[in-house]
KOLDOKE-496441 format. One record per residue: residue in three letters; x, y, z of N, C-alpha, C in turn. Coordinates in pm, whole numbers, padded with zeros to 5 digits, always signed. Atoms other than C-alpha are relative to their C-alpha. Layout:
ALAXYZXYZXYZ ...
This chain:
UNK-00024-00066-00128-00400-01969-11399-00070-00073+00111 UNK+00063+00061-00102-00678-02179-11212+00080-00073+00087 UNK-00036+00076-00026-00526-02467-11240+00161-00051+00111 UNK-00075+00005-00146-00189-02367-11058-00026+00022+00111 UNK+00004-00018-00153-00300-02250-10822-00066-00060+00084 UNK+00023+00158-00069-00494-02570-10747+00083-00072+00043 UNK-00104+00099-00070-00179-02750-10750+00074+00061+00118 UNK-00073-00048-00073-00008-02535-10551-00049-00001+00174 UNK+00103-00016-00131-00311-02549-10271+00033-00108+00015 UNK+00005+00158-00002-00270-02953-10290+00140-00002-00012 UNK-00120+00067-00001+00087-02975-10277+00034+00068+00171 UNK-00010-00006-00104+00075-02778-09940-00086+00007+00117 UNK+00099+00062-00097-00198-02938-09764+00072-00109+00007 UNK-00056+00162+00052+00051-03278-09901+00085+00020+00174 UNK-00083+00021-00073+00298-03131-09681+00024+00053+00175 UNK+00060-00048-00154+00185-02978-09360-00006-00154+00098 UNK-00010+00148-00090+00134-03359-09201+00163-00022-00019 UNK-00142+00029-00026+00499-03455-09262+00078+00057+00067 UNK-00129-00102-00090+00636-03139-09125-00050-00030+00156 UNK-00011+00083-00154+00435-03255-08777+00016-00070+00016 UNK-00024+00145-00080+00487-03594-08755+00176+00018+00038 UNK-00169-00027-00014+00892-03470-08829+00035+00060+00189 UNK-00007-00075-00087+00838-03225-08557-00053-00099+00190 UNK+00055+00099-00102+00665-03496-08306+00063-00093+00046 UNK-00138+00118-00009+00957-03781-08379+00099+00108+00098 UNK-00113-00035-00055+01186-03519-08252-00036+00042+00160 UNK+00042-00062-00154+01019-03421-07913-00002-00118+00032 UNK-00022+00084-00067+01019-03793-07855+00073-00022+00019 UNK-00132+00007-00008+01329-03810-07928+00065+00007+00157 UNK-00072-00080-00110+01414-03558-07676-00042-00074+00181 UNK+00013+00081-00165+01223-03707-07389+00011-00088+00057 UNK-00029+00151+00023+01331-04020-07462+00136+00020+00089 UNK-00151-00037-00064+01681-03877-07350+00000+00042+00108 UNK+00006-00094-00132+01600-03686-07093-00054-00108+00137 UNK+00014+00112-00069+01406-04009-06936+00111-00090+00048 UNK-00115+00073-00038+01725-04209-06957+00108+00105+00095 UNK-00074-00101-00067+01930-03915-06822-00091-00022+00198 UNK+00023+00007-00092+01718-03922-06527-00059-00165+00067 UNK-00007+00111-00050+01678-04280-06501+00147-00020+00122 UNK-00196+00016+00004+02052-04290-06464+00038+00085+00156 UNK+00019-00096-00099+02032-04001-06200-00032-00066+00119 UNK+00087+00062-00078+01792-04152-05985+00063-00156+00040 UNK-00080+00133-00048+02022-04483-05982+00121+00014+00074 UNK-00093-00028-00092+02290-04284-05840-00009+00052+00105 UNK+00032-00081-00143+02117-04044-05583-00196-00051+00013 UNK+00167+00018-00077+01748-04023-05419-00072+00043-00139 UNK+00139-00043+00041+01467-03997-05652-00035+00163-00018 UNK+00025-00102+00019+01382-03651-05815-00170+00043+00067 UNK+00149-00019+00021+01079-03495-05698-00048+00026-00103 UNK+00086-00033+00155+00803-03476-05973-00080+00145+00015 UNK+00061-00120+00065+00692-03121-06077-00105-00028-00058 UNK+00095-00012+00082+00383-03112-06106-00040+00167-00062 UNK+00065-00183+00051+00237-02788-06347-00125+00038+00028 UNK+00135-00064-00021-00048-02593-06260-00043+00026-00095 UNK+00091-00010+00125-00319-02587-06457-00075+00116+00033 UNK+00079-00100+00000-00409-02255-06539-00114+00048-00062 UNK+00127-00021+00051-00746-02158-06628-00004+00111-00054 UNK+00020-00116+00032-00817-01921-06888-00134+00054-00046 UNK+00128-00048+00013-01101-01699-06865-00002+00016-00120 UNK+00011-00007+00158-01290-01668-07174-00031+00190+00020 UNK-00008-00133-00016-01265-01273-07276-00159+00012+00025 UNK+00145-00008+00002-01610-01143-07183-00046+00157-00084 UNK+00032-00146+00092-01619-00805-07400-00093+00038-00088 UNK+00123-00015+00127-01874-00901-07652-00113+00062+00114 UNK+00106-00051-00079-02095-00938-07333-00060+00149+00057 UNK+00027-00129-00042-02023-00623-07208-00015+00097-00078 UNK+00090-00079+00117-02070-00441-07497-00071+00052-00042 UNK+00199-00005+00033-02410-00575-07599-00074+00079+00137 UNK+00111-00039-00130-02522-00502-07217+00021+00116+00006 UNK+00055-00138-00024-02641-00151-07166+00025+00045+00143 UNK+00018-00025-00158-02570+00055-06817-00076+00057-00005 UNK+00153-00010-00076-02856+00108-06631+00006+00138+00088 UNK+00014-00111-00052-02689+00356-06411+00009-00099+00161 UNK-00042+00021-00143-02620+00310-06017-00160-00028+00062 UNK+00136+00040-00061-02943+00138-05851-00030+00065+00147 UNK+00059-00051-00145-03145+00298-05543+00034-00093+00096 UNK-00051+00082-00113-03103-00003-05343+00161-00025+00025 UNK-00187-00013-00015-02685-00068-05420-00028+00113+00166 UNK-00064-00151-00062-02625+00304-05285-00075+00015+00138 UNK+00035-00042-00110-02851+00292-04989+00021-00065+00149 UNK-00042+00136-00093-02727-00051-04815+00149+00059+00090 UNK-00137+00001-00138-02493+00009-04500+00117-00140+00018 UNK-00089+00153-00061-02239-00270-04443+00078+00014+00117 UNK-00068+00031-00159-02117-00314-04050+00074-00092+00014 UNK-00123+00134-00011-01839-00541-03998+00003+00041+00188 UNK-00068+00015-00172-01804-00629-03591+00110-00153+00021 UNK-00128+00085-00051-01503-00840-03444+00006+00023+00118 UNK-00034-00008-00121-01499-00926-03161+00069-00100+00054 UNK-00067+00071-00055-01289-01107-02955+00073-00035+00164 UNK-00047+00002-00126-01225-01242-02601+00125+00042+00029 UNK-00169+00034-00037-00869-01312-02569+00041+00129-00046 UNK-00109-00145-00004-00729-00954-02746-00082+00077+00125 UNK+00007-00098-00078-00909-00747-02495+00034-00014+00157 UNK-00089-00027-00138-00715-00640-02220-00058+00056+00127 UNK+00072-00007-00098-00806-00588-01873+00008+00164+00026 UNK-00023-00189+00017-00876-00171-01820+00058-00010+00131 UNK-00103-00040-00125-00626-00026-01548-00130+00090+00031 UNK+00061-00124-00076-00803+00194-01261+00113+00115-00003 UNK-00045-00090+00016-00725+00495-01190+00121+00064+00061 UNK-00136-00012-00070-00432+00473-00932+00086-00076-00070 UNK-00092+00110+00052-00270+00197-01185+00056+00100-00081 UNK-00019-00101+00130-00316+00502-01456+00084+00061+00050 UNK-00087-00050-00005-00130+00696-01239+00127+00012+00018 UNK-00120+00082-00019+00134+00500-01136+00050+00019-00129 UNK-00092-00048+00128+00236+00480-01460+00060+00089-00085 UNK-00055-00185+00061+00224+00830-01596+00130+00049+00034 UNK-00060-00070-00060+00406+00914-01309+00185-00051-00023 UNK-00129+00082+00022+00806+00922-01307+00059-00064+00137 UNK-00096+00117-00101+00853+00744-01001-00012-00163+00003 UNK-00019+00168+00030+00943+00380-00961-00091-00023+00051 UNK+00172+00047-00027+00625+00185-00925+00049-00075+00138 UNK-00037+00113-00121+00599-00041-00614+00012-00137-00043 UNK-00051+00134+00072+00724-00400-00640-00115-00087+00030 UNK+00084+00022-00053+00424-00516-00452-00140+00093-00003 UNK+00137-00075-00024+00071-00314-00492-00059-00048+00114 UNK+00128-00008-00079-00169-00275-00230-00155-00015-00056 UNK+00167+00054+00090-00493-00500-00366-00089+00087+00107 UNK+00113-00075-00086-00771-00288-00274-00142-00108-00076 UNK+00152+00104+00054-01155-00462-00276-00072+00104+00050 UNK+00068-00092-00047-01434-00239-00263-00178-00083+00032 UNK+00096+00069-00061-01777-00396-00059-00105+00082-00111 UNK+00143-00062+00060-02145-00337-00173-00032+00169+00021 UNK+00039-00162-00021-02171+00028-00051+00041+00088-00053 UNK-00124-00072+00068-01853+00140-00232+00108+00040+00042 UNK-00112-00008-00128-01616+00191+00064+00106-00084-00080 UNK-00107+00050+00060-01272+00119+00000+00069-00116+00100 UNK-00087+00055-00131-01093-00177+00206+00137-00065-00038 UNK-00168+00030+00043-00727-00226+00192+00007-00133+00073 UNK-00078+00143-00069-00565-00594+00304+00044+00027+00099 UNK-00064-00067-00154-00419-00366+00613-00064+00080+00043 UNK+00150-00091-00110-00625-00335+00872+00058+00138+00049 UNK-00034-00127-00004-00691+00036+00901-00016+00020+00161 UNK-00022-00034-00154-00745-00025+01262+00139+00065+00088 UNK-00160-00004-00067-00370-00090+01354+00055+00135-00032 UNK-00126-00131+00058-00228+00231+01140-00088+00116+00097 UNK+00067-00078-00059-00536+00407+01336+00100+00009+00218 UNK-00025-00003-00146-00392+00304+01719+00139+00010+00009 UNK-00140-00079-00027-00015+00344+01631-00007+00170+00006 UNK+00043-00162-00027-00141+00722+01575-00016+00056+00141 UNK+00050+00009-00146-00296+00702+01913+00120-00002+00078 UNK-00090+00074-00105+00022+00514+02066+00090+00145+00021 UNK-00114-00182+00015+00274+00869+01922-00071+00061+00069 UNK+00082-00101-00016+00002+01120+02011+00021-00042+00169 UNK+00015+00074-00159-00012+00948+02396+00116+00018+00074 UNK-00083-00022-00013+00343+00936+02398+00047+00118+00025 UNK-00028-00156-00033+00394+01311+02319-00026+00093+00093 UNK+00057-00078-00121+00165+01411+02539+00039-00048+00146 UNK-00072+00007-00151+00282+01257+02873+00160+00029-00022 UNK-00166-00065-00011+00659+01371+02731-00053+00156+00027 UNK+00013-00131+00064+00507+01740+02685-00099+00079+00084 UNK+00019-00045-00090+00283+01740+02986+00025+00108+00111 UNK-00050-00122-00046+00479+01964+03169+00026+00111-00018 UNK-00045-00152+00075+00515+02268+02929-00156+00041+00055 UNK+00106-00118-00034+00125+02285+02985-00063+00037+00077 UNK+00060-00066-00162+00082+02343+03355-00005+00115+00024 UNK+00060-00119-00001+00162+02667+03334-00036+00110-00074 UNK+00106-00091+00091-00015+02786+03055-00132-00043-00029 UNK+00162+00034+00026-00424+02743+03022+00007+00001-00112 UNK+00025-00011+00179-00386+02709+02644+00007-00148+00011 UNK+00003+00169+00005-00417+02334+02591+00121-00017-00083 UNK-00089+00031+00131-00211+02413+02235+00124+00054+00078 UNK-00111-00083+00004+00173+02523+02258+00058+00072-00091 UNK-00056-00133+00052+00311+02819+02193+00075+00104+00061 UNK-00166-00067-00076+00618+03057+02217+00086-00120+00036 UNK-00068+00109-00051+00853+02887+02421-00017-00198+00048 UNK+00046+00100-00023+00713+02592+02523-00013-00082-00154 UNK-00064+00043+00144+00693+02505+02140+00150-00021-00031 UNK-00104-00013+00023+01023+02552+02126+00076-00098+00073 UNK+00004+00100-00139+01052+02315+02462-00010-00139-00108 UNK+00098+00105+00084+00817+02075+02273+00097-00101-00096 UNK-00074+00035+00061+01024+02051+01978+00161-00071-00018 UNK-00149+00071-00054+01353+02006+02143+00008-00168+00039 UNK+00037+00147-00093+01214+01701+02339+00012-00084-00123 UNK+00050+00075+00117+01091+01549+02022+00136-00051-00052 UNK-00196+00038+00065+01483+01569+01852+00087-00084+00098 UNK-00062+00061-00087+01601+01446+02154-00069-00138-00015 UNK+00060+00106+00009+01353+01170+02164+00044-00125-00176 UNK-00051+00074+00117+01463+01106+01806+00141-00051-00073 UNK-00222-00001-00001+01877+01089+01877+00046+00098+00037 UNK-00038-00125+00002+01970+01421+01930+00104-00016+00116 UNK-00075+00021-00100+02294+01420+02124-00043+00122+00078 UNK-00017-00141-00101+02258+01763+02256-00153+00113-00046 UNK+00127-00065+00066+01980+02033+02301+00002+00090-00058 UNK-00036-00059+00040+01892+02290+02079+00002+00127+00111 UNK+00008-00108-00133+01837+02549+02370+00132+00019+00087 UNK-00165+00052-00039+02185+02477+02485+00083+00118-00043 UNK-00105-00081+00048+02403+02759+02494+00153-00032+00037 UNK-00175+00070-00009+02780+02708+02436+00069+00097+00089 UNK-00087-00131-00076+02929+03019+02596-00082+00049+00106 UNK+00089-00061-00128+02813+03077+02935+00127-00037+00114 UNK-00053+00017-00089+02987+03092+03234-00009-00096+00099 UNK+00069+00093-00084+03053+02821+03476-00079-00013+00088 UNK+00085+00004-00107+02881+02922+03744-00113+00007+00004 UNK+00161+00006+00040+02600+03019+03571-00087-00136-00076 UNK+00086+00122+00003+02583+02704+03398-00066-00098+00093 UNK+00041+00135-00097+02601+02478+03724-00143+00068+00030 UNK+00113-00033-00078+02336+02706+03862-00146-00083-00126 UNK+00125+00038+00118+02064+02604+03512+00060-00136+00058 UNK+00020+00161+00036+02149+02230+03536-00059-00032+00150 UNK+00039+00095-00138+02097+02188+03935-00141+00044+00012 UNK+00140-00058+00036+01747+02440+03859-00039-00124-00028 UNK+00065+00083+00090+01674+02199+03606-00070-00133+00069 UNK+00022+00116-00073+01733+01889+03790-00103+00011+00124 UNK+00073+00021-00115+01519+01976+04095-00132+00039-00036 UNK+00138-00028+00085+01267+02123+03861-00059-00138-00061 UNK-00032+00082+00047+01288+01773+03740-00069-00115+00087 UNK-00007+00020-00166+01281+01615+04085-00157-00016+00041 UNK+00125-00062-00048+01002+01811+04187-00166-00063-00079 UNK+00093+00048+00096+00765+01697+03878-00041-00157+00026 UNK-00006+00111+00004+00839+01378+03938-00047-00082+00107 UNK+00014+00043-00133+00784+01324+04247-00185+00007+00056 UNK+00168-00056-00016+00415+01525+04254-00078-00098-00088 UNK+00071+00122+00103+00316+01287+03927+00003-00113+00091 UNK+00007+00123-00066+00405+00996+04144-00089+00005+00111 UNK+00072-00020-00107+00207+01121+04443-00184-00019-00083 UNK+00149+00000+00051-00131+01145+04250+00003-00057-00125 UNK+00029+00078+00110-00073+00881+04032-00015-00047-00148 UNK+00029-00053+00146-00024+01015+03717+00198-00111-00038 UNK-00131+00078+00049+00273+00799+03494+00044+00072-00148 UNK-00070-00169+00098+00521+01015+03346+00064-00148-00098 UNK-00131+00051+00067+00789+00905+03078+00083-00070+00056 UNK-00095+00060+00002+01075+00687+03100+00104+00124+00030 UNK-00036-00126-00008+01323+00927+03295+00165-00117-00064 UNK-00117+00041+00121+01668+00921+03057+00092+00019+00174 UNK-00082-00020-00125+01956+00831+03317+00161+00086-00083 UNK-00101-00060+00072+02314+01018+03236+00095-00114-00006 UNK-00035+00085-00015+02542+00809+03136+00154+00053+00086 UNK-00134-00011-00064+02879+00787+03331+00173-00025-00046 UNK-00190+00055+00090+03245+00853+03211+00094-00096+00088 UNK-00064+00100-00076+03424+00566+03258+00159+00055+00071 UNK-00067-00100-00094+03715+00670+03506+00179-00102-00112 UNK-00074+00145+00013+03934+00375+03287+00128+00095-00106 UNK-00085-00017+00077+04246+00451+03059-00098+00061-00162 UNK+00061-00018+00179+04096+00652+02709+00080-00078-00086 UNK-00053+00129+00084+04118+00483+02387+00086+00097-00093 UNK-00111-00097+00089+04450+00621+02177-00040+00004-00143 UNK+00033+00007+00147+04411+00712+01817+00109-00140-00057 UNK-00094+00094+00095+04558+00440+01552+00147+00087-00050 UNK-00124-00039+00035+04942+00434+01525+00046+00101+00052 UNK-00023-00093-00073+04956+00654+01840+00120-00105+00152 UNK-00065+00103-00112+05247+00556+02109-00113-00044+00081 UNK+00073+00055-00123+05097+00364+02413+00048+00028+00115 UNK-00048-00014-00099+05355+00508+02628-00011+00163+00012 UNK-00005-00128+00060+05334+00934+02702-00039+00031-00085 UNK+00043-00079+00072+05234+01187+02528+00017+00092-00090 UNK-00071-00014+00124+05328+01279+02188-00077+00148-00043 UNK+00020-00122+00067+05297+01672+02058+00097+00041-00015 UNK-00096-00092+00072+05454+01883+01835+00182-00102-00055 UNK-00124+00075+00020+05670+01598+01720+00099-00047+00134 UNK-00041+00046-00118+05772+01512+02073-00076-00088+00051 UNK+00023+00064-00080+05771+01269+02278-00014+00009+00139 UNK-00046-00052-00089+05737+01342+02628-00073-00136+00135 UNK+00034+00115-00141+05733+01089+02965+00046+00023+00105 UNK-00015-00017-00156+05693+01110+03297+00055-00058+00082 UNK-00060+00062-00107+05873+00953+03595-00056-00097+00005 UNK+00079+00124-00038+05587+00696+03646+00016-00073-00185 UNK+00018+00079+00133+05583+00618+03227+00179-00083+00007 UNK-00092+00063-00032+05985+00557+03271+00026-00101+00120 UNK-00013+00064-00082+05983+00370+03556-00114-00132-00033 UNK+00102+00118+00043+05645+00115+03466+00132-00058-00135 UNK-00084+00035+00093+05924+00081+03127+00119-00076+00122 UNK-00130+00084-00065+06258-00011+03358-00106-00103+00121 UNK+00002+00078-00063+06091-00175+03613+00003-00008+00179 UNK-00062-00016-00133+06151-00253+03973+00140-00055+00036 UNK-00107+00032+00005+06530-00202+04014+00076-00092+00115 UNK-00093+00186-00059+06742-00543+04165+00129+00107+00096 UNK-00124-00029-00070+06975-00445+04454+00075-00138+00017 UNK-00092+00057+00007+07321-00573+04457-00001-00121+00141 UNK-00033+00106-00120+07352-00957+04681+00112-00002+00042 UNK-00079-00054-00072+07571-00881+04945+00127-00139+00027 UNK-00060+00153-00009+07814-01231+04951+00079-00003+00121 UNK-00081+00017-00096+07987-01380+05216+00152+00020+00012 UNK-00111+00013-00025+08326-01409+05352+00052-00112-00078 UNK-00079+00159+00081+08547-01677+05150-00088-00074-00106 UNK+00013+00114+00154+08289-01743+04896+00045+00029-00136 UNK-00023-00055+00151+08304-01785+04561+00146-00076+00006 UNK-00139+00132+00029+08622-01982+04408+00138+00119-00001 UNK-00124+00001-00067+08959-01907+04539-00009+00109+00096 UNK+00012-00110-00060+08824-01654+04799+00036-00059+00160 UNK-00074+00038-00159+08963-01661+05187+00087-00044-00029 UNK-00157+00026+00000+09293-01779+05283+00008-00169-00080 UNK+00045+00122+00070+09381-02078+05095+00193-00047+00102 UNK-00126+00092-00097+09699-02369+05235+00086+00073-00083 UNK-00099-00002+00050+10050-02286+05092+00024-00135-00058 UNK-00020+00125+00099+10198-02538+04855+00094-00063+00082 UNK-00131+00090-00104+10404-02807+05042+00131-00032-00127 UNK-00134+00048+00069+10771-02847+04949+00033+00008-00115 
């Protein structure tokens, strides 16, 4: 029994080398082919790139180690250490908006296309790029204005302010001053006579003011002149005749519109005696 199974140990230790060197011939084989294959390749197109393989490293297991080593348990120092991480960085941080930028934006109206740079001095005062002088003396220039238009409501009342009518005065002026074809105090339905009588009042009330300011020196307003209807032909609507006057689907013209149309009519030239061809006595025919 030993003894086979000696031989049997020694006949396949014999053969273990033959079966790799078999196994070794044939992988040369193979790359032997695969070299010419890509020789061949490479003579017809560009050059293969070469693959290189990564060489991976394999950790050795460490389990025995950990094993044998004993835990200790969570250390006083570990658990009591803080770790702070700061980042900082120029370039991400953004410039902070004030507090009119903040609102601008909140808000839903359209921003301005242009801001108003404001700079504020050592004291803390605010100063805008537009001088606050100028927006201060156009104030002045209105206010100056109003009051030599509005002068006259307060002569005869000792109240400096207006009120009641004279407000009402005040205000009219103002609309007028601002386009107003007509006033609001203006009544439509009045009688003529009573109107002429208010406008020629007015005017000498008018007159009168004007005349006393100029005497003692005082400088009124710019007095508004009326303007004057031109006395000239009015202008016709579009695609209206140019001759008479067209209503109710009629046409209708006057003696002077027919006549400017015909013209100035040609009396008949009165001709002589014998003119004109075969006129007066003419010879008899001879023989």
């Amino acid at each position: 029994m030993s003894t086979t199974l000696g031989k049997r140990k020694r006949v396949a230790h014999k053969k273990e080398p033959a079966h790799r060197a078999e196994s070794e011939e044939a992988e040369s084989e193979q790359l032997d082919a695969q070299e010419i294959f890509r020789r061949h390749f490479e003579a017809q197109f560009k050059p293969l790139p070469v693959v290189k393989k990564d060489i991976v490293m394999e950790e050795a297991p460490q389990e025995e180690s950990e094993e044998n080593s004993d835990w200790d348990g969570i250390s006083d120092g570990e658990g009591n250490d803080i770790q702070i991480v700061e980042h900082t960085d120029a370039l991400s941080r953004m410039a902070a908006m004030s507090k009119e930028e903040l609102k601008s934006f909140m808000s839903s109206k359209i921003p301005k296309s242009t801001p108003t740079v404001s700079i504020r001095d050592t004291s803390g005062s605010k100063i805008d790029d537009e001088d606050a002088s100028e927006a201060a003396n156009l104030k002045k220039d209105l206010a100056l204005q109003r009051l030599l238009a509005e002068s006259h409501l307060l002569e005869s009342s000792k109240n400096p302010t207006l009120s009641g009518n004279n407000r009402h005065k005040a205000t009219d002026l103002r609309l007028q001053a601002l386009g107003s074809k007509e006033s609001i105090l203006r009544q439509e339905k009045m009688p003529m006579s009573h109107r002429k009588g208010i406008i020629s009042k007015q005017s000498e009330k008018e007159a009168k003011r004007r005349s006393e300011a100029r005497e003692n020196g005082i400088i009124l307003e710019k007095a508004k002149m009326a303007k004057k209807s031109s006395a000239g032909k009015r202008d016709r609507g579009i695609g209206a005749p140019g001759v008479g006057r067209f209503s109710g689907g009629t046409l209708t013209l006057s003696k002077k519109d027919i006549h400017d149309i015909e013209g100035p009519k040609r009396t008949p030239s009165t001709r002589g005696r014998g003119g004109g061809r075969g006129g007066g006595r003419g010879r008899g025919r001879r023989g």
